[in-house]
C-alpha positions in Angstrom: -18.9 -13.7 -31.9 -17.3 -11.7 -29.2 -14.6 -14.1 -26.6 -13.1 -12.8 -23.9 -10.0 -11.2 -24.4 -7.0 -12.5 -22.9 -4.9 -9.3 -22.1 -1.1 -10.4 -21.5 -0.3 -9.6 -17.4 2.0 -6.1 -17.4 3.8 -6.2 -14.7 4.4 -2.5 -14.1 0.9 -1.9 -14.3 0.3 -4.5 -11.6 3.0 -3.2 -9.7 1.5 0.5 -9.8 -1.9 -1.0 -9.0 -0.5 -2.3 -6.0 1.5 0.6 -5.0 -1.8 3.1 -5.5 -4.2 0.1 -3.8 -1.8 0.2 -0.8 -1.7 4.1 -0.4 -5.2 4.0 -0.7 -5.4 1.9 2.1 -3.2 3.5 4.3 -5.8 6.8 3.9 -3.4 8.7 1.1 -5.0 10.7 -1.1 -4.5 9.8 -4.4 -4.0 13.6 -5.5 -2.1 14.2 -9.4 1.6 14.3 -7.5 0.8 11.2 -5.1 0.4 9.4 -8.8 3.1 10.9 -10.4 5.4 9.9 -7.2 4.1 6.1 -7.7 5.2 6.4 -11.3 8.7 7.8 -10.6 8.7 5.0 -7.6 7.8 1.9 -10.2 10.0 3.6 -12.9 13.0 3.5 -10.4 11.8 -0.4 -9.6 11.5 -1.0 -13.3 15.6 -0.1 -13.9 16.6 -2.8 -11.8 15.0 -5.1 -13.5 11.2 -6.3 -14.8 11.0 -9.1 -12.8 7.6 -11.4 -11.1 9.1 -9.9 -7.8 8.4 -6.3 -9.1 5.4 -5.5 -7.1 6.2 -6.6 -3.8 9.7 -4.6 -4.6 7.7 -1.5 -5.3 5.5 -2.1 -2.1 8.8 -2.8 0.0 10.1 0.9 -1.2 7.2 2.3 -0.4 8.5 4.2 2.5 11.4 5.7 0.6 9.2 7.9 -1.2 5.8 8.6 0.9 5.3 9.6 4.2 2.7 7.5 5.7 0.1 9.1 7.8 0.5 9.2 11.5 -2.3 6.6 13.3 -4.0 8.4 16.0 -5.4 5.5 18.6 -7.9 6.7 21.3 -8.1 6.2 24.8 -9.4 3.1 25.9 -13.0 4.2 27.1 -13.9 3.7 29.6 -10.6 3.3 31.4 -9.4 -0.1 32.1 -9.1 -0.9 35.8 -7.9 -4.0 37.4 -10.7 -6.1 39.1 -11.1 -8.8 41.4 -14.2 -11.0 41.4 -13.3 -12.6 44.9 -11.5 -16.0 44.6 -8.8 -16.7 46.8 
């Protein structure tokens, strides 16, 4: 008796989906403020216009309003050396 329900696509929720999905996988934490900044950064996105190009707009401003965490990549280990296996 129950069908699916066909919920209608709201683009600013996509859009802050996407914007807390990316965070996420740049090692944010999603803290209360990191949320509330992601708001502020989709309602900003929003005033220019509700477009299908809204979530890749709010991805795109992404650096405007978070800092993204430094990437620390180790030492190759062992150390690379330059070999010869005796052709000449």
């Amino acid at each position: 008796m129950t069908g699916a329900l066909n919920m209608p696509d709201i683009p600013c929720q996509q859009a802050l989906e996407r914007v807390l999905a990316y965070l996420g996988d740049e090692g944010v934490v999603l803290t209360t403020e990191t949320c509330r900044q992601a708001l502020r950064l989709v309602d900003s996105a929003l005033a220019e216009g509700a477009g299908p190009d809204l979530p890749a707009r709010c991805v795109s401003s992404i650096p405007d309003y978070f800092e993204r965490p430094r990437e620390i990549i180790p030492d190759a280990s062992p150390p690379l050396k330059r070999g010869c296996i005796g052709y000449d």
